[in-house]
N, C-alpha and C positions, 0 to 999 in steps of 0.2 A: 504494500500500500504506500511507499516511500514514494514522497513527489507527484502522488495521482491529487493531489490538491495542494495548489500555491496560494498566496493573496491575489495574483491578478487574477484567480478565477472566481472571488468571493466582488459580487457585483453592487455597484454604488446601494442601493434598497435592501443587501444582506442576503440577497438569494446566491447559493452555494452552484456556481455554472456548473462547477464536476458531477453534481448528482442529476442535472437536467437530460433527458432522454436526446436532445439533438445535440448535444454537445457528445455526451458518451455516443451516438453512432457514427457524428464526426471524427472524434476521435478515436475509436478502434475500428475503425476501415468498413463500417458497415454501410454497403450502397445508399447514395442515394437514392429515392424512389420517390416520387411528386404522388402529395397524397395518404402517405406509408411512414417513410422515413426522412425526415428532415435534418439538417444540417446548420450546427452554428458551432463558431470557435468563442465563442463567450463575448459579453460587453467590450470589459477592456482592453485583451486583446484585437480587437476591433476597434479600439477607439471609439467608439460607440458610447452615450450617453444611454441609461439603465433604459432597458428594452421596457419596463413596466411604468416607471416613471414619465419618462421621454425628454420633448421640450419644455412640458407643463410647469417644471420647477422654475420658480423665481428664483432659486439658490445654488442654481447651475449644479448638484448634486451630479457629481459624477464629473465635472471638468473643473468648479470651484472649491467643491468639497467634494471630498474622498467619500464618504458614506454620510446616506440619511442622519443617521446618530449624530452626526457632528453641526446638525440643524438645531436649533432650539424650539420649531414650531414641529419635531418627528414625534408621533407619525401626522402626515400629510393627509389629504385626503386623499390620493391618490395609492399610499404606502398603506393606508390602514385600508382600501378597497384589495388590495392585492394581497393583503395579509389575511381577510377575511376569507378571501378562496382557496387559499391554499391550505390556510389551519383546517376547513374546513373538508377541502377534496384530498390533500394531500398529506395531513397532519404535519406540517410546516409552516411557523412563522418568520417571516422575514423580521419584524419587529422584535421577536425572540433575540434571534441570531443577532441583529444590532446589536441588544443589550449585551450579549457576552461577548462580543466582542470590543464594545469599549469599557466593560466592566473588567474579564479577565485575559482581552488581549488577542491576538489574531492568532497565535498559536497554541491556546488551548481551543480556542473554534474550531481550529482547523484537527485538531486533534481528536475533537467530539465528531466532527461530522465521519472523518474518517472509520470511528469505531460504530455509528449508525448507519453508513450506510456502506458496510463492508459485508460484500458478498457470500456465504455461508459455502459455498461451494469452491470458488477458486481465489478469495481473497481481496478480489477486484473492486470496482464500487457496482452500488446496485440503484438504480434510477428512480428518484424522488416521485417520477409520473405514471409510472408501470409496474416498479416494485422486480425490473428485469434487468439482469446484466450482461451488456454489453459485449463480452468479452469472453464469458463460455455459453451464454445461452442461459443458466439459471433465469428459472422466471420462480419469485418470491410466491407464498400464501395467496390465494384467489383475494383480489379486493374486495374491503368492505365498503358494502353499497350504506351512500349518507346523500341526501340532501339531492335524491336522483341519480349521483355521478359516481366512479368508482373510485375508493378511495384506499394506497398501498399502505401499510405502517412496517413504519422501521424497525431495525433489529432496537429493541428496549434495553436498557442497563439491568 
């Protein structure tokens, strides 16, 4: 799991781009397919301003500030709408994730995420959206259905 998650993959709103489904099939060679399988190399390394926030911020979060947390009006209404779906389809909060990271720092975050979202089969990471990895195929527990949508949960402490 060494290096399967840096800070330029932890995006300006807190969302963790290593455990994102189009990043992981970006990144382990898994075809495109329109439709199917999509492809991203994350915000930052893209130069890219937070794919969920956008232009909307007045605080340039993500070219003026490094992360949401470093706002004094976070969360946004933008960051608490994306927060809301994800805690809720994904059991992920972005707002979460801000707090430990300016509370105990970008590398126990990164430390946590890796032990959450470490694939039971081969080690790898296992995908925030699908609860599937990447990288030998493991696909995690059937999701649990919330709120209409399906919903993966991570490996727990």
């Amino acid at each position: 799991m060494d290096n399967k998650f840096t800070p330029d993959l932890i995006a300006p709103c807190g969302m963790n781009c290593g455990v994102c489904k189009a990043y992981l099939a970006y990144s382990r060679g898994v075809p495109y397919k329109k439709g199917e399988v999509s492809h991203c190399s994350g915000c930052l390394v893209r130069n890219k301003n937070c794919a969920f926030i956008k232009r909307d911020c007045p605080k340039k979060v993500g070219k003026q500030l490094r992360f949401c947390h470093e706002c004094p009006e976070m969360p946004c209404k933008q960051l608490a709408k994306i927060d809301a779906l994800y805690s809720s389809r994904y059991d992920m909060s972005m707002v979460e994730n801000q707090k430990m990271i300016k509370e105990k720092g970008m590398d126990a975050f990164l430390a946590s995420q890796a032990e959450k979202y470490r694939c039971p089969s081969c080690g790898d990471v296992v995908s925030v959206h699908d609860g599937k990895c990447y990288a030998c195929g493991y696909q995690g527990e059937a999701p649990i259905k919330k709120v209409g949508r399906a919903r993966w949960v991570p490996n727990k402490k």
